[in-house]
BAROGU-884280 format. One line per field, with one value per residue (C-alpha): residue number from 1; x, y, z. Coordinates in nm, 2 decimals. Each point is the difference from the previous one (the first is absolute). Layout:
BEGIN
num: NUM,...
c1: X,...
c2: Y,...
c3: Z,...
//
This chain:
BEGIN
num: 1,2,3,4,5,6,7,8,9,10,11,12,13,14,15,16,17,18,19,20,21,22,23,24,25,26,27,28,29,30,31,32,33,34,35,36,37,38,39,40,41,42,43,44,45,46,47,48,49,50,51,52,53,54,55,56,57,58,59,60,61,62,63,64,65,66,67,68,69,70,71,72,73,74,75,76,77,78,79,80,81,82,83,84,85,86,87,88,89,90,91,92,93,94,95,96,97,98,99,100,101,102,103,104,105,106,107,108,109,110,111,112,113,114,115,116,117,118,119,120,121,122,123,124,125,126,127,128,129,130,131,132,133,134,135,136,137,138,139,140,141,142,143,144,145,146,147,148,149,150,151,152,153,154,155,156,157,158,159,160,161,162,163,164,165,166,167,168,169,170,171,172,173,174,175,176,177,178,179,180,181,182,183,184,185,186,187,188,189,190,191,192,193,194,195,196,197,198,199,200,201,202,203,204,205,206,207,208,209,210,211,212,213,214,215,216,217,218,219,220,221,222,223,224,225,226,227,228,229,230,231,232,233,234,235,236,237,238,239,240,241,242,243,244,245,246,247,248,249,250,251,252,253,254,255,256,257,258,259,260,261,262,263,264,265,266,267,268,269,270,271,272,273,274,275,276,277,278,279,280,281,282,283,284,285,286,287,288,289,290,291,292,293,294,295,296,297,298,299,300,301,302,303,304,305,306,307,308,309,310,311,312,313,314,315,316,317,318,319,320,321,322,323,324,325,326,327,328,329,330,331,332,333,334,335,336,337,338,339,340,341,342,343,344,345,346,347,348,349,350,351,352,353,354,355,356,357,358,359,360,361,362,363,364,365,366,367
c1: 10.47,0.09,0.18,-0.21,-0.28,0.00,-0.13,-0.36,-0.06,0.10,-0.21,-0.30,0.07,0.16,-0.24,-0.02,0.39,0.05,-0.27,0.19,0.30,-0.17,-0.13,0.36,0.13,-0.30,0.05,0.39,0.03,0.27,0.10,-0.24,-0.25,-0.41,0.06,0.24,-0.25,-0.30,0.18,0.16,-0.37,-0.13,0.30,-0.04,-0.42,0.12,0.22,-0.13,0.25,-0.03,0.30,0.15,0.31,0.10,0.34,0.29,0.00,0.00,0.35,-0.05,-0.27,0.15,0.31,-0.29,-0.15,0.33,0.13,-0.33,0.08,0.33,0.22,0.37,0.34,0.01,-0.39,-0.06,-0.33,-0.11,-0.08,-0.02,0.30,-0.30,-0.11,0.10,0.31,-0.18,-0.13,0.37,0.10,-0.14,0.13,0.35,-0.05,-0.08,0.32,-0.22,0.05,-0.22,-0.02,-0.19,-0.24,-0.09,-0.34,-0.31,0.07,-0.35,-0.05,0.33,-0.08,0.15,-0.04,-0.12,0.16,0.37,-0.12,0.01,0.38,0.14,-0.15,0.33,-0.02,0.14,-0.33,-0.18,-0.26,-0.11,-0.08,-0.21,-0.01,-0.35,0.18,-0.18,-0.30,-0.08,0.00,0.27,-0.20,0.00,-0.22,0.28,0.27,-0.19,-0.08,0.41,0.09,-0.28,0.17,0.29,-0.13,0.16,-0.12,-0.10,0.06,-0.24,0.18,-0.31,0.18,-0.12,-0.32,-0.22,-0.37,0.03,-0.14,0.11,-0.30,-0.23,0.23,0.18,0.37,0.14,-0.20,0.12,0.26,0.13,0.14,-0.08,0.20,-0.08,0.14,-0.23,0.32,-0.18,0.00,-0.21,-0.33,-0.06,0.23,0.09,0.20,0.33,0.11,-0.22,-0.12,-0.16,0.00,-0.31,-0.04,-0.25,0.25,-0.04,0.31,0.17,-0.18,0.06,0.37,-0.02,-0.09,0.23,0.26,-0.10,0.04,0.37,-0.12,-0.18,-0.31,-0.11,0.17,0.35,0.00,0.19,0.00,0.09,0.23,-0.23,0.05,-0.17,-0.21,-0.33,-0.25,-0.06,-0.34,-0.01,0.08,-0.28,-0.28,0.10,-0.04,-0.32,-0.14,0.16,-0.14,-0.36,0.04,0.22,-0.23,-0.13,0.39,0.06,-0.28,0.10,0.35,-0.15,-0.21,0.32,0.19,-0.28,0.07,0.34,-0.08,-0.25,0.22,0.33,-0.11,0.11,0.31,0.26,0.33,-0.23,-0.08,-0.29,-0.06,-0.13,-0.26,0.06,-0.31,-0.18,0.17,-0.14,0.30,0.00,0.21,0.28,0.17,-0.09,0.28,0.09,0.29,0.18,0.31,0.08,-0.11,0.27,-0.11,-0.36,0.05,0.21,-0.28,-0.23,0.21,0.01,-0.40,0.05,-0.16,0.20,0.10,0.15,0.24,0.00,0.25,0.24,0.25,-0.10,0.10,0.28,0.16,0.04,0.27,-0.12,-0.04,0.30,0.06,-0.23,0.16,-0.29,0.12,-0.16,-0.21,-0.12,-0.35,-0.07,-0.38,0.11,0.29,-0.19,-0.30,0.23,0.12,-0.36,-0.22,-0.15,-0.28,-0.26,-0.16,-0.23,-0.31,-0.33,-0.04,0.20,-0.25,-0.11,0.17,0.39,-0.06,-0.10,0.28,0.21,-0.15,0.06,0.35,0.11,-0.14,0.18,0.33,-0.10,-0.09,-0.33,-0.19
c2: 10.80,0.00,-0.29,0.07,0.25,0.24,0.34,-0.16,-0.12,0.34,0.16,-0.16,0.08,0.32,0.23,-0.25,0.02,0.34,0.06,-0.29,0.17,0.36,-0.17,-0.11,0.37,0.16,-0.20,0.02,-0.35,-0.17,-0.25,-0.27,0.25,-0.14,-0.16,-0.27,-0.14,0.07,-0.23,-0.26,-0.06,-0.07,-0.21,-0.19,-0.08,-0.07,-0.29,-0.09,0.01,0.17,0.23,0.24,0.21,0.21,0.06,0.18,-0.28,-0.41,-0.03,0.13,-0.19,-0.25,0.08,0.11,-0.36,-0.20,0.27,-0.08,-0.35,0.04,-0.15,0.10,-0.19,-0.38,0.04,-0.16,0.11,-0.19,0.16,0.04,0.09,0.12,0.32,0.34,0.05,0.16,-0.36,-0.10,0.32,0.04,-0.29,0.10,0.30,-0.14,-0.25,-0.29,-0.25,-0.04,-0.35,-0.02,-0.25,-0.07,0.13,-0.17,-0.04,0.10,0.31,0.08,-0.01,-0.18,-0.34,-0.20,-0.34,0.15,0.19,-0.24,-0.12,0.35,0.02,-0.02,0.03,0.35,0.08,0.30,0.10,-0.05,0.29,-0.14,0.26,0.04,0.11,0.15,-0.01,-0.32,-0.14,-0.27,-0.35,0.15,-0.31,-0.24,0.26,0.07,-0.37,-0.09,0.35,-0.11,-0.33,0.10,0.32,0.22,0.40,0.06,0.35,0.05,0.25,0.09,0.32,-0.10,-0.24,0.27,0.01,-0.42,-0.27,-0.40,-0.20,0.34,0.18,0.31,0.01,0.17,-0.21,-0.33,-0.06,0.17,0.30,0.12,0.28,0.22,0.30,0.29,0.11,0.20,-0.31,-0.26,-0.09,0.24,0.28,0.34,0.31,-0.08,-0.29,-0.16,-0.34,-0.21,-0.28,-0.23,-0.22,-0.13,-0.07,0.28,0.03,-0.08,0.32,0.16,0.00,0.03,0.34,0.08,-0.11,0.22,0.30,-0.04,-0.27,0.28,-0.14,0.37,0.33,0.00,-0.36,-0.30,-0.32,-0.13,0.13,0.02,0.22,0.33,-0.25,0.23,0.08,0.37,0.15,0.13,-0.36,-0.14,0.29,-0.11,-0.36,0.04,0.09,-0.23,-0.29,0.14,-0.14,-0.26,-0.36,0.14,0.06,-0.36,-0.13,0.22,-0.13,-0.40,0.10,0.10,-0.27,-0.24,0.21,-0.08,-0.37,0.00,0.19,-0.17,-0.38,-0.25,0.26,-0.26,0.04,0.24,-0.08,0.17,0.06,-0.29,0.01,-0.23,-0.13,0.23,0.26,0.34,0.21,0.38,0.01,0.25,-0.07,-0.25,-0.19,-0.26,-0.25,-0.02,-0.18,0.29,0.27,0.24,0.01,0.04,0.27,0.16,-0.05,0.14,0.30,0.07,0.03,0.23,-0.26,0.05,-0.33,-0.11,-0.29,-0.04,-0.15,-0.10,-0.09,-0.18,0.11,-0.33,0.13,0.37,0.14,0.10,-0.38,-0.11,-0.12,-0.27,-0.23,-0.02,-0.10,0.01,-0.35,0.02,0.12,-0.09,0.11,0.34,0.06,-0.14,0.27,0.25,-0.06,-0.05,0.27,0.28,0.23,0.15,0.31,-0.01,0.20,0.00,0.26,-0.14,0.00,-0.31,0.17,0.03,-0.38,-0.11,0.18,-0.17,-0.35,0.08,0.07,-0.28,-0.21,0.15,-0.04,-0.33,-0.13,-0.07,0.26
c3: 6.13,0.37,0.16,0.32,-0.03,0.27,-0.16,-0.08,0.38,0.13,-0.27,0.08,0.40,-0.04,0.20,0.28,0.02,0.02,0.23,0.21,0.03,0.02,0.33,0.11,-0.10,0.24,0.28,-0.04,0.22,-0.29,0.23,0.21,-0.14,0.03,-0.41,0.18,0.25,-0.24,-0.29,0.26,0.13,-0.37,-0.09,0.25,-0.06,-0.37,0.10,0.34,0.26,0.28,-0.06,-0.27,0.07,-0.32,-0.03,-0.24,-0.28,-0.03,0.02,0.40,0.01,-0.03,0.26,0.25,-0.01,0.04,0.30,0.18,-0.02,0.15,-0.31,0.00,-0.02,-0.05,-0.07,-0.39,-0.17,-0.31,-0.33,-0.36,-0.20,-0.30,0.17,0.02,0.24,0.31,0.10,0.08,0.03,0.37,0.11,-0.06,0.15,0.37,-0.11,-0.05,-0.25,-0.30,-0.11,-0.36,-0.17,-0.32,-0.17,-0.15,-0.40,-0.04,0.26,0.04,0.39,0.29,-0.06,0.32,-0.12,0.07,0.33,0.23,-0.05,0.06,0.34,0.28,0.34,-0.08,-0.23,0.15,-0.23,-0.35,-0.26,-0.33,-0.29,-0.19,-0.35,-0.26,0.23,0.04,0.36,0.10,0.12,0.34,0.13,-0.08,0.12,0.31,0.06,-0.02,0.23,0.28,0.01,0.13,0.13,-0.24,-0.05,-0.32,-0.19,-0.29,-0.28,-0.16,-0.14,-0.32,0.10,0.19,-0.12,-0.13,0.18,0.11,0.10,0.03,0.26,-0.10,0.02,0.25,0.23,-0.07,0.27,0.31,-0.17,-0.37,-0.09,-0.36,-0.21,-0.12,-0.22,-0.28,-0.26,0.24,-0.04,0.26,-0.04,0.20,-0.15,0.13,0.23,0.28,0.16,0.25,0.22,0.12,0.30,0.27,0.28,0.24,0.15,-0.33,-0.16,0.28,0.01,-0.39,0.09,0.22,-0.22,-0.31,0.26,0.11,0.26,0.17,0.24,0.12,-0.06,0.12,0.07,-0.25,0.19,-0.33,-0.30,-0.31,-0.30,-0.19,-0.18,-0.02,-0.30,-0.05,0.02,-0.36,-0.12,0.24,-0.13,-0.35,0.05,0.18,-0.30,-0.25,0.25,-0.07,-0.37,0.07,0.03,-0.34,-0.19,0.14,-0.17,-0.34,-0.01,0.01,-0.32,-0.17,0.12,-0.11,-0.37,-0.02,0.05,-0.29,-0.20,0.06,0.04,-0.22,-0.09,-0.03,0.24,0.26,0.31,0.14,0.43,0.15,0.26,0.30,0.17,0.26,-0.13,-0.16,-0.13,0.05,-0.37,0.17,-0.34,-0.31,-0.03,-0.27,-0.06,-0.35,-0.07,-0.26,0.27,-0.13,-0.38,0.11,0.26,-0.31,-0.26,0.22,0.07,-0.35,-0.08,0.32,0.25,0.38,0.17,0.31,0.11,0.36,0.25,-0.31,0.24,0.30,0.33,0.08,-0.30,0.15,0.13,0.28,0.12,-0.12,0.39,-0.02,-0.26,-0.23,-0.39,-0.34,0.00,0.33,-0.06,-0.37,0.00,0.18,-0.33,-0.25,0.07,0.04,-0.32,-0.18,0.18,-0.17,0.13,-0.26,0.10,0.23,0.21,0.06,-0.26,-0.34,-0.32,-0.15,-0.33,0.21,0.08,-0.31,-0.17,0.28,-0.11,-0.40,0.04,0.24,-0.24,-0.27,0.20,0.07,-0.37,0.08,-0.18
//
């Protein structure tokens, strides 16, 4: 059994990607070939903004957005400290400060109650996190940020392909930024992402950015990075897109599967749904207060699992600086400590799952 199935999608499209990249291998253009404008024009009709730059992963989508905005030292930009460390990660980079918030107990996502008392006069922008797929309550977070006329950053690295309110990530705020790192929902052969927007001159020097600031050949009125996709990664996710609305809709029937077959399991908590929201299911994550025994029994009748984020980013290392301490976000440590991802894709067999249900239950002393 596969933690994240991979080989079945690219069986099922396999002539379709070789004859992409048979195209990319005639017309030798590996670089800002025709694949990148061809995808950024369909990425951009999926979500509905006006603009899609691809670019060489999340985490520089990310960096992209918040250079475009101008943050840098003595900026702040508010967080989670439940994510995966890129979210902060670029805003240490450009020597800005990140200042954390606690998540829902529910969706593990930004919660909106604790957003408006970290805004400062220093606050520069605001980057929600749609974990596991599900989108942050980007209506209450936008609300708060228009308010004081805050920029917000939408990570959907995780959340592309769900919906809040019937609007597709990526399109929810100013910028939304996602990862097609070969595990997402929507998935390339190697490292790649992109970055959506319908502010003209914010795309615009987006773009330049992503090309080492360059406007026209020869020409950087700005510094920017090496931050492009490359055309092979664009050809191949051209064609996973073609299949893509229907793999969303797959991994909601399993997801709806694992709730039948794991309700009522005493000392499991299954995802909740917020309102509005349609998940995309990036991962099926549960909560157990025995999360290491279980991930063990499941190891043992050869069942892969995942725990995520087990320590949260205030209690890295790397962010030592900013004076964060054990008890400071108590939703944030207790998830980290109770998380575990089953497998999941749009093409597990109702027979995996069901062995999955059997022996959680078993672990659980409700069989």
């Amino acid at each position: 059994m596969e933690f994240i199935d991979l080989k079945t999608q690219q069986q099922r499209i396999r002539p379709q990607i070789e004859m992409a990249i048979k195209r990319v291998l005639d017309h030798g253009q590996y670089i800002m070939g025709p694949e990148i404008g061809e995808l950024e024009s369909r990425l951009a009709a999926f979500v509905g903004t006006q603009h899609c730059l691809t670019c060489a992963s999340g985490t520089d989508a990310l960096l992209i957005a918040l250079m475009a905005l101008g943050i840098g030292p003595g900026d702040e930009v508010i967080t989670v400290p439940y994510t995966w460390i890129s979210t902060a990660e670029v805003i240490s980079l450009l020597r800005a400060t990140p200042v954390f918030i606690d998540v829902q107990p529910d969706t593990f996502n930004m919660d909106p109650d604790k957003l408006e008392r970290a805004i400062t006069h220093r606050t520069r922008a605001i980057i929600p996190v749609g974990i596991y797929g599900q989108c942050a309550d980007m209506t209450r977070i936008n609300a708060i940020a228009d308010r004081y006329s805050i920029p917000v950053i939408e990570d959907a690295a995780q959340s592309f392909g769900a919906t809040h309110y019937g609007r597709r990530s990526c399109g929810l705020s100013l910028v939304g930024c996602t990862s097609f790192f070969p595990s997402k929902p929507l998935g390339c052969y190697g490292d790649g992402g992109a970055i959506f927007a319908d502010d003209d001159t914010l795309a615009e020097k987006m773009r330049q950015i992503r090309i080492h600031g360059q406007k026209v050949k020869h020409q950087h009125p700005l510094v920017g990075i090496n931050g492009r996709m490359d055309t092979l990664q664009a050809a191949i996710v051209l064609e996973k897109l073609v299949i893509f609305s229907e793999e969303c809709e797959l991994r909601r029937q399993v997801a709806q599967r694992y709730n039948k077959l794991l309700s009522g399991i005493p000392g499991i908590q299954t995802p909740v749904i917020a309102n509005g929201n349609e998940p995309v299911y990036a991962q099926y994550t549960i909560l157990s207060s025995e999360r290491d025994k279980l991930a063990r029994h499941l190891a043992s009748a050869n069942i892969p699992t995942a725990a995520y984020y087990t320590v949260p980013l205030h209690q890295q290392g790397a962010f030592n600086s900013l004076g964060y301490s054990q008890g400071n976000f108590p939703i944030a440590e207790r998830v980290a400590t109770q998380c575990l991802s089953l497998p999941m894709s749009a093409y597990i067999s109702n027979a995996a799952q069901e062995l999955i249900g059997s022996e959680i239950k078993k672990c659980c002393g409700a069989d």
